[in-house]
Every structure is written in structure tokens, then in C-alpha cells.
DSSP file (Angstrom, degrees, kcal/mol; ACC not computed):
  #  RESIDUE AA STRUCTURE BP1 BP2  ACC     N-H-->O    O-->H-N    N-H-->O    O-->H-N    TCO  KAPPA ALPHA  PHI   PSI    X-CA   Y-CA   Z-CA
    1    1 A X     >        0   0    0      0, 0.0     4,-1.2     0, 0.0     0, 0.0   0.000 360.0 360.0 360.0 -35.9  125.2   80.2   41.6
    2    2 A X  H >>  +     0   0    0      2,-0.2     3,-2.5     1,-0.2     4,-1.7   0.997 360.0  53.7 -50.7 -63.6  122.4   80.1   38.7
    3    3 A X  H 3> S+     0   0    0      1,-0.3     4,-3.7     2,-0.2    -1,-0.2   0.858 110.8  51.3 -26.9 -64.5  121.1   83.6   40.2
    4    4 A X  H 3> S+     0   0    0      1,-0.2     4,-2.5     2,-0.2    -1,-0.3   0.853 107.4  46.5 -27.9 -51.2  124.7   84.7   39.7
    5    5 A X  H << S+     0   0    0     -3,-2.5    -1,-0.2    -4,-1.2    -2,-0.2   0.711 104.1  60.0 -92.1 -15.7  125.2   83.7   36.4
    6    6 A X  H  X S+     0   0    0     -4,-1.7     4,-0.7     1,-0.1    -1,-0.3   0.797 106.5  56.2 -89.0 -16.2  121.6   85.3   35.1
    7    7 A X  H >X S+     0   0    0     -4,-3.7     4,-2.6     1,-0.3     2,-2.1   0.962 105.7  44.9 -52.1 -45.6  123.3   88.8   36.4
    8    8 A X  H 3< S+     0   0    0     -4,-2.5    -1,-0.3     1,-0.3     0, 0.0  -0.874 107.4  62.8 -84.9 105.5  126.5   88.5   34.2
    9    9 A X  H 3> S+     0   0    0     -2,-2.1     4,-1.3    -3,-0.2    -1,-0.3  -0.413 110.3  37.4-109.6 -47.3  124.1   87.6   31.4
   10   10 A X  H <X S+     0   0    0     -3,-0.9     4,-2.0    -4,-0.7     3,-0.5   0.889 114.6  56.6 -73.7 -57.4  122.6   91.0   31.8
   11   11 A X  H >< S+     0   0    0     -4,-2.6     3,-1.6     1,-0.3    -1,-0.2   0.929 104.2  51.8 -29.6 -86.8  125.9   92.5   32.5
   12   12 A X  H >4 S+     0   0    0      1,-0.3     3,-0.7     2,-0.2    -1,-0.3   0.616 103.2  52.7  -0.9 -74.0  127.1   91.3   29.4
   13   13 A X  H >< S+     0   0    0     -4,-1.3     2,-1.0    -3,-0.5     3,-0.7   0.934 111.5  58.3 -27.5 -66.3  124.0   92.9   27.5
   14   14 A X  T <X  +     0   0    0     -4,-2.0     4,-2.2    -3,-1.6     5,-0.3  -0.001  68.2 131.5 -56.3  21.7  125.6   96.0   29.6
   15   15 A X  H <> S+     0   0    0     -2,-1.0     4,-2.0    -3,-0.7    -1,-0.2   0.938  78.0  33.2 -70.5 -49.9  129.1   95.8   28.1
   16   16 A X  H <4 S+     0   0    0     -3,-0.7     4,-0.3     2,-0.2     5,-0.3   0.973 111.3  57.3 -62.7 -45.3  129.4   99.4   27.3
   17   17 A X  H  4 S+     0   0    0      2,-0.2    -2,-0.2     1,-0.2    -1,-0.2   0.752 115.0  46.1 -44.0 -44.9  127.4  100.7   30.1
   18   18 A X  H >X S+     0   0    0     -4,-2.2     3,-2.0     1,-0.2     4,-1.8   0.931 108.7  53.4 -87.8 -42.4  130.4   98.5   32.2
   19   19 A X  H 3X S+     0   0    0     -4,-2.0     4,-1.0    -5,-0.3    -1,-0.2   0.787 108.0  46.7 -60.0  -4.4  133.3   99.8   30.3
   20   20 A X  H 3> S+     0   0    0     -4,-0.3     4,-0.9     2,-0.2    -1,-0.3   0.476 115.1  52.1-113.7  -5.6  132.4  103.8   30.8
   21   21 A X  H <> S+     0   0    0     -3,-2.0     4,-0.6    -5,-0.3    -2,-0.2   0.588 103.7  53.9-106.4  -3.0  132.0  102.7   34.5
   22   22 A X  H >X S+     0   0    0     -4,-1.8     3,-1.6     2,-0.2     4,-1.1   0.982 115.7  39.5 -72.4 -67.0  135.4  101.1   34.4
   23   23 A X  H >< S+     0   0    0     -4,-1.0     3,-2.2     1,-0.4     4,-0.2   0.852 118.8  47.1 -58.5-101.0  136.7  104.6   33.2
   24   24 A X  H 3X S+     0   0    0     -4,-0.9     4,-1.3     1,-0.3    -1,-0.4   0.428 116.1  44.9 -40.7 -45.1  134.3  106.5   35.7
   25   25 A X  H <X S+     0   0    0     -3,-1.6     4,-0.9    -4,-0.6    -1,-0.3   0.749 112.1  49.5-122.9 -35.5  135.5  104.0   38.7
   26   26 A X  H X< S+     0   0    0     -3,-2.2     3,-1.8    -4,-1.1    -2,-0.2   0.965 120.9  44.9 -73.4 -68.6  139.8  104.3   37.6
   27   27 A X  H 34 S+     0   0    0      1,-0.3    -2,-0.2    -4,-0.2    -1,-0.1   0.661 123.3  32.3 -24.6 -78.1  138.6  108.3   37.8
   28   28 A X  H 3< S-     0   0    0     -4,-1.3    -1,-0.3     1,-0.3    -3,-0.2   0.086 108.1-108.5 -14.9 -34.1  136.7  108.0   40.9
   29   29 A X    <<  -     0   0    0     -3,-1.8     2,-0.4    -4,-0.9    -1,-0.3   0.171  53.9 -78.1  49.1 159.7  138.3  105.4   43.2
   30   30 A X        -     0   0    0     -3,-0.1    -1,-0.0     4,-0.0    -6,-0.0  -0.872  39.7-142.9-100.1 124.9  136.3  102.5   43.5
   31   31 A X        -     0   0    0     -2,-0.4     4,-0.0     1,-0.1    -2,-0.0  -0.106  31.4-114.8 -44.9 159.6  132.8  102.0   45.8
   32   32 A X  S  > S+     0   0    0      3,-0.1     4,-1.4     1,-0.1    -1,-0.1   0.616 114.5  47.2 -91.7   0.3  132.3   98.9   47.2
   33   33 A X  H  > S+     0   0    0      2,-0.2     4,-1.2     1,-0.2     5,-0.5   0.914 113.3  50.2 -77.2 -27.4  129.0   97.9   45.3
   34   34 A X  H  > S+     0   0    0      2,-0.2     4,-1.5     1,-0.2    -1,-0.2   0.904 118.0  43.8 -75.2 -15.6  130.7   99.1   41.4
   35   35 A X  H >> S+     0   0    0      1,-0.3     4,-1.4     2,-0.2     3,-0.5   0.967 109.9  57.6 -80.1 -53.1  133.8   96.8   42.7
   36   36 A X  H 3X S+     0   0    0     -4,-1.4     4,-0.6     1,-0.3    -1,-0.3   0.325 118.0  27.9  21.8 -57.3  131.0   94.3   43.8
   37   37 A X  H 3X S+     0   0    0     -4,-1.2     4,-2.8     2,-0.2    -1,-0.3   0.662 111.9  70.2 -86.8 -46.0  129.6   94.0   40.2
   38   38 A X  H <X S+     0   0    0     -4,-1.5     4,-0.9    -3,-0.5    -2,-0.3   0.969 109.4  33.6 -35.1 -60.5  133.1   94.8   38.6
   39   39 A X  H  X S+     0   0    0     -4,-1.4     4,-2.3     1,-0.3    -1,-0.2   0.900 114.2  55.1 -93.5 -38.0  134.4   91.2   39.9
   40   40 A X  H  < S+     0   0    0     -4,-0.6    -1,-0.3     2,-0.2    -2,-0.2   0.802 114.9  48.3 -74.9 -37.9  130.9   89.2   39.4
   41   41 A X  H  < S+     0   0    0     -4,-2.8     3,-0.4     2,-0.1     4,-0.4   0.591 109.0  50.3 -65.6-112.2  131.5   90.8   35.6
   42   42 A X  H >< S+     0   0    0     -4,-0.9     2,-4.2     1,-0.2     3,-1.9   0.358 109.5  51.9   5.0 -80.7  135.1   89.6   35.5
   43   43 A X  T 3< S+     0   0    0     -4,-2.3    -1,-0.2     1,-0.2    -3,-0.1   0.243 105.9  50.6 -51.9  26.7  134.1   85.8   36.5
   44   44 A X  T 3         0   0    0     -2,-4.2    -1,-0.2    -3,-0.4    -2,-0.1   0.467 360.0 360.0-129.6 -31.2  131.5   85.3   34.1
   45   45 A X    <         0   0    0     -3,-1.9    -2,-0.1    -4,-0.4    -3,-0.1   0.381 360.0 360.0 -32.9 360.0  134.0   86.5   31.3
């Protein structure tokens, strides 16, 4: 669970980086790794 929680720290850092990949991913349909990171973002929020 720690491991987890030092990703969304990085994520975080990544806040833009995830918001233009939100917009690329509604464009796009979603992969399963971006949803993969998508929801591990969300649950750290």
C-alpha cells in the first residue's frame, strides 16, 4: 500500500501531464494501463 501511495505522490507532481492525458484518453477510448493509473490517481486524491 506504501509503494502505491509513493506513485500518486509522483502523479501528483504530474497533475498536468494527467489532465492532457484525461483529454487525450476521453478522445481516444481508454487503454487498460492509462485507466490503470487514471483510478490509482483518483484514490490518492
Amino acid at each position: 500500500m506504501k509503494k502505491i501511495c509513493e506513485i500518486c505522490q509522483k502523479l501528483k507532481k504530474m497533475n498536468n501531464q494527467i489532465s492532457y492525458g484525461i483529454k487525450r484518453i476521453t478522445k481516444n477510448g481508454i487503454s487498460k494501463r492509462k485507466l490503470v493509473f487514471l483510478t490509482l490517481y483518483l484514490a490518492c486524491i
